[in-house]
C-alpha positions as a Markdown table, in Angstrom:
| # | Residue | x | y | z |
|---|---|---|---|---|
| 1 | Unk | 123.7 | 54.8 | 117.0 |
| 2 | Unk | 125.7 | 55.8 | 114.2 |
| 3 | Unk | 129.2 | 56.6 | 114.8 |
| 4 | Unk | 129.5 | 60.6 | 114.7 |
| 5 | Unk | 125.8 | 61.7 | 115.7 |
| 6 | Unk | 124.5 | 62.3 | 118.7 |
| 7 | Unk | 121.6 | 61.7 | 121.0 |
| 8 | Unk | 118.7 | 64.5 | 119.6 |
| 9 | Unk | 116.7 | 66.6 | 121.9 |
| 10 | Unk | 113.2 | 65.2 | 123.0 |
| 11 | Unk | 110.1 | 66.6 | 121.5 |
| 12 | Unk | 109.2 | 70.5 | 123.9 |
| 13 | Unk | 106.0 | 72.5 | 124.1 |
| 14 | Unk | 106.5 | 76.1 | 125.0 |
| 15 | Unk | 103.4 | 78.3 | 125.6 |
| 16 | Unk | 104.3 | 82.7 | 126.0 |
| 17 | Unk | 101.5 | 84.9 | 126.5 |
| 18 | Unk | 101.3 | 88.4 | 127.4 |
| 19 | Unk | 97.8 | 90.8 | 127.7 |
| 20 | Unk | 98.9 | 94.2 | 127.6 |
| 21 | Unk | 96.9 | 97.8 | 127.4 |
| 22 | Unk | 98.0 | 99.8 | 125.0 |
| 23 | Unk | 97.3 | 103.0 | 125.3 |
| 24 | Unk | 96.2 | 104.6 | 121.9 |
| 25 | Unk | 93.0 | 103.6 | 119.1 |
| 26 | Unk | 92.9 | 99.9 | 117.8 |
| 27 | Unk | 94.1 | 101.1 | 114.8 |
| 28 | Unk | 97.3 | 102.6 | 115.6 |
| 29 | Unk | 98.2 | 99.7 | 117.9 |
| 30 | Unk | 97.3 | 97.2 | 114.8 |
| 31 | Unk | 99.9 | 99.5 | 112.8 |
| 32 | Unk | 102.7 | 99.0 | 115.3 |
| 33 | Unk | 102.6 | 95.6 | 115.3 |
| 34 | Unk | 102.5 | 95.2 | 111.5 |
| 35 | Unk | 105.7 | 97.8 | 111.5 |
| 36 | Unk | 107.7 | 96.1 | 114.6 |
| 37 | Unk | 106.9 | 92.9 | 112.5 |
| 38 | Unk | 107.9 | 94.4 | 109.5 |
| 39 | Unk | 110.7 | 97.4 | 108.3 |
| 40 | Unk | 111.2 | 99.1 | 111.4 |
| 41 | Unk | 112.2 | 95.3 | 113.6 |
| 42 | Unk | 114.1 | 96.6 | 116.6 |
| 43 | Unk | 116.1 | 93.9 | 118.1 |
| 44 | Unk | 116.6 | 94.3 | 122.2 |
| 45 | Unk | 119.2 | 97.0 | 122.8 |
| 46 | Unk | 117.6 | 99.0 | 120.1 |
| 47 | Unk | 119.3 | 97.0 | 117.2 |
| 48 | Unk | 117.6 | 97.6 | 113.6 |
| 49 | Unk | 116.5 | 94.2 | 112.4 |
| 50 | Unk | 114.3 | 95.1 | 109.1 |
| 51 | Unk | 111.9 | 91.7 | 108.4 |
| 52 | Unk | 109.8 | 92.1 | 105.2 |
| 53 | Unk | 106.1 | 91.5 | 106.2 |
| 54 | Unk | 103.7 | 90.4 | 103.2 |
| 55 | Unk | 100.2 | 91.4 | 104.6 |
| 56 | Unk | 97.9 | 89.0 | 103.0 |
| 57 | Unk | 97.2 | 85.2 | 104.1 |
| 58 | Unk | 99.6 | 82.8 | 102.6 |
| 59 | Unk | 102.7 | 85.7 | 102.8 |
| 60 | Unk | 105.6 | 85.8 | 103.9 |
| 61 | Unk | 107.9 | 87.1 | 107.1 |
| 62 | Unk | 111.2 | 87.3 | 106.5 |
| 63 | Unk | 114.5 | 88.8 | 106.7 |
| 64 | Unk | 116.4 | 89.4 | 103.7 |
| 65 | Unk | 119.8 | 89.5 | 103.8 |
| 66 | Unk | 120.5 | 90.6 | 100.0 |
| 67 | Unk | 122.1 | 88.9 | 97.5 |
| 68 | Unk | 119.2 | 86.0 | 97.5 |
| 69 | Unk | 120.0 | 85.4 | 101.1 |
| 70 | Unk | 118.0 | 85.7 | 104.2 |
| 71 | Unk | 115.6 | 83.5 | 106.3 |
| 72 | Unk | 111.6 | 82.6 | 106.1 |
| 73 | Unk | 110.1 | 83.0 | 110.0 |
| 74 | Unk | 107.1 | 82.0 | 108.7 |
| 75 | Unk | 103.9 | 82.8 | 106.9 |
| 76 | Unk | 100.6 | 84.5 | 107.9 |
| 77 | Unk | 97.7 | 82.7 | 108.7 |
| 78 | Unk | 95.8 | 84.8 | 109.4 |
| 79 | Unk | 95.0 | 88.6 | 109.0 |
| 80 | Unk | 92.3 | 90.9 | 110.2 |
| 81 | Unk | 92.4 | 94.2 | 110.4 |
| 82 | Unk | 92.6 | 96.0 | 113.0 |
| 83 | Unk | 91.9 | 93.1 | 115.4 |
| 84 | Unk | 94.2 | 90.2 | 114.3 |
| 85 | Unk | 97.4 | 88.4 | 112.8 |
| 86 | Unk | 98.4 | 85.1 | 113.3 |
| 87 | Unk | 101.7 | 84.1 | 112.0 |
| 88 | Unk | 103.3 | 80.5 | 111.9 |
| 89 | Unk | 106.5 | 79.3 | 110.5 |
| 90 | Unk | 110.2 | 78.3 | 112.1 |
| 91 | Unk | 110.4 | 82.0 | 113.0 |
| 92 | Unk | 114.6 | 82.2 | 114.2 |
| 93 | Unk | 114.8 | 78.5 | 114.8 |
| 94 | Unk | 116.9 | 76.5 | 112.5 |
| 95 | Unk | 115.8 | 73.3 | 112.9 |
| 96 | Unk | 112.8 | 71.0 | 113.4 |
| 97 | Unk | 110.3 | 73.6 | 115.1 |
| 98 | Unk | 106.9 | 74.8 | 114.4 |
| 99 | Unk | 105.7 | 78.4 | 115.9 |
| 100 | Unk | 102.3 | 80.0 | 116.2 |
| 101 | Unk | 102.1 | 83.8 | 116.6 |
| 102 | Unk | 98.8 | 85.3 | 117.8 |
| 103 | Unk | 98.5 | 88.7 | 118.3 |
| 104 | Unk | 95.0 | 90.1 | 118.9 |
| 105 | Unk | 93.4 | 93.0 | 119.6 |
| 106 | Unk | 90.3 | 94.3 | 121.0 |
| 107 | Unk | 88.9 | 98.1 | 122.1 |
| 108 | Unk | 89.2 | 99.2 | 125.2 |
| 109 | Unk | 87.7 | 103.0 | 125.0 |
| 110 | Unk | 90.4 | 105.1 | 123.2 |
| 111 | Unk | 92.5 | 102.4 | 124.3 |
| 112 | Unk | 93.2 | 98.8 | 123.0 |
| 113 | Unk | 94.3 | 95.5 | 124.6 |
| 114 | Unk | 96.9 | 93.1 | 123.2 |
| 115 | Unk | 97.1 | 89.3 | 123.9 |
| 116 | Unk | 99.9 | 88.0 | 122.7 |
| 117 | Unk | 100.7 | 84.1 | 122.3 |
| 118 | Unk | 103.7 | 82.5 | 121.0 |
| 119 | Unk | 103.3 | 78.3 | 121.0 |
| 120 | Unk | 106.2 | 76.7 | 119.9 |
| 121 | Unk | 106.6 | 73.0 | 119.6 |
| 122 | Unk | 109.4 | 70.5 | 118.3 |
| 123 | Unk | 112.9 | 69.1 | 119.2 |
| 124 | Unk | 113.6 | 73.5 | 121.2 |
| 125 | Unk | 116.7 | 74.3 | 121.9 |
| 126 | Unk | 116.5 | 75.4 | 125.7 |
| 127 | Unk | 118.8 | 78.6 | 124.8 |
| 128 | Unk | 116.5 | 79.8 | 122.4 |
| 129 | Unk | 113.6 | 79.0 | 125.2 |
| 130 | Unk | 115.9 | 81.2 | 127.8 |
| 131 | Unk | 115.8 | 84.4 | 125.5 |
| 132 | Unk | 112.2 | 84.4 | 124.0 |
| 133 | Unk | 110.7 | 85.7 | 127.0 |
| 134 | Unk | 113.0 | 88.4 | 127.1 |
| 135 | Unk | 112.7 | 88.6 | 123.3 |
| 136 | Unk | 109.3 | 89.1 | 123.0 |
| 137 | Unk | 108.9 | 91.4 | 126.0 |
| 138 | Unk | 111.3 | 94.0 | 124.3 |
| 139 | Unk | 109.1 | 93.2 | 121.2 |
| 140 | Unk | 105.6 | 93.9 | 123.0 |
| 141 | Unk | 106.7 | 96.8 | 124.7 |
| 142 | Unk | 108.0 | 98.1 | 121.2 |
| 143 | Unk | 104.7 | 97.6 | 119.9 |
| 144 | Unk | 103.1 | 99.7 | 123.1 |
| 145 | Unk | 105.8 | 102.9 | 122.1 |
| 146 | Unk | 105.2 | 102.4 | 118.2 |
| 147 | Unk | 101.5 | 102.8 | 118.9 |
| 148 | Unk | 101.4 | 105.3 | 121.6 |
| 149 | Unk | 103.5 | 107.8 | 119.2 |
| 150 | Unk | 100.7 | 107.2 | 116.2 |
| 151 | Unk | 98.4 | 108.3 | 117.9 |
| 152 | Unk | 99.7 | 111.7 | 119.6 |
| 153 | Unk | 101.3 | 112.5 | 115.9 |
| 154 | Unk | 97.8 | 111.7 | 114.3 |
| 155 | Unk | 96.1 | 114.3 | 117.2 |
C-alpha cells in the first residue's frame, strides 16, 4: 500500500424500484417527470434544485451552478414519449459509479402506472445508499402531485 491512501470500498450493486398509480392521463404523468427531472427539481423538504434536462437521446442532465460550474448526472438513453426515459450517468455520485434510471409508463384508464428503477453499480458509498430510498420516494411522489395538478388544470 502506498503510504497516505487507504483501503477502497469493494465493488456494490444496488437495485430501487417503485410501481406507482398515478392518478391522471399518460401524458400529464410523462410531463411531471420530465419537469421534476428538469426546472422545477424539488429536493426533500421542498428545496428548489433546478437540473437542466436535454430531451433528446445523447443529452444531458445536469445542474448548473453558473459561472461554468455545476455537475453532469448523466445523459439520456433513452426517450419515448409519453411511455419512457431512461437516464444513465454518475447522477450525485462523485466517484467511480455508474447509474441507470428507468422510468416507464403505461395506461391505466384515465390513469397511468409508473415503474421506476434506479441500478446503481461501482465502489457506493453506503451513505449515499441510506438516503436514495428516501430520495427517490420524495421524488416519485413529486411526480404523482406534478401530474395529478396537470390534469385538473387541463379539465
Amino acid at each position: 500500500m502506498v503510504s497516505g491512501t487507504k483501503p477502497q470500498n469493494s465493488f456494490e450493486t444496488s437495485v430501487i424500484e417503485r410501481v406507482v398509480e398515478i392518478d391522471a392521463p399518460i401524458e400529464f404523468a410523462f410531463a411531471a417527470i420530465l419537469d421534476q427531472l428538469g426546472r422545477d427539481c424539488e429536493m426533500p423538504g421542498g428545496k428548489a434544485f433546478p437540473m437542466h434536462l436535454e430531451t433528446w437521446p445523447g443529452g444531458r442532465w445536469f445542474r448548473d451552478l453558473g459561472d461554468n460550474t455545476g455537475h453532469l448526472w448523466g445523459h439520456v438513453q433513452v426517450i419515448k414519449p409519453p411511455t419512457l426515459i431512461e437516464i444513465t450517468g454518475p447522477l450525485m455520485m462523485s466517484y467511480a459509479a455508474i447509474n441507470h434510471l428507468s422510468y416507464r409508463l403505461s395506461k391505466e384508464g384515465m390513469a397511468s402506472k409508473l415503474i421506476f428503477r434506479h441500478q446503481a453499480a461501482g465502489l457506493l458509498n453506503t451513505e449515499h445508499l441510506d438516503g436514495l430510498s428516501l430520495g427517490w420516494e420524495y421524488w416519485i411522489d413529486r411526480v404523482r402531485k406534478l401530474a395529478t395538478v396537470k390534469a385538473k388544470d387541463a379539465s
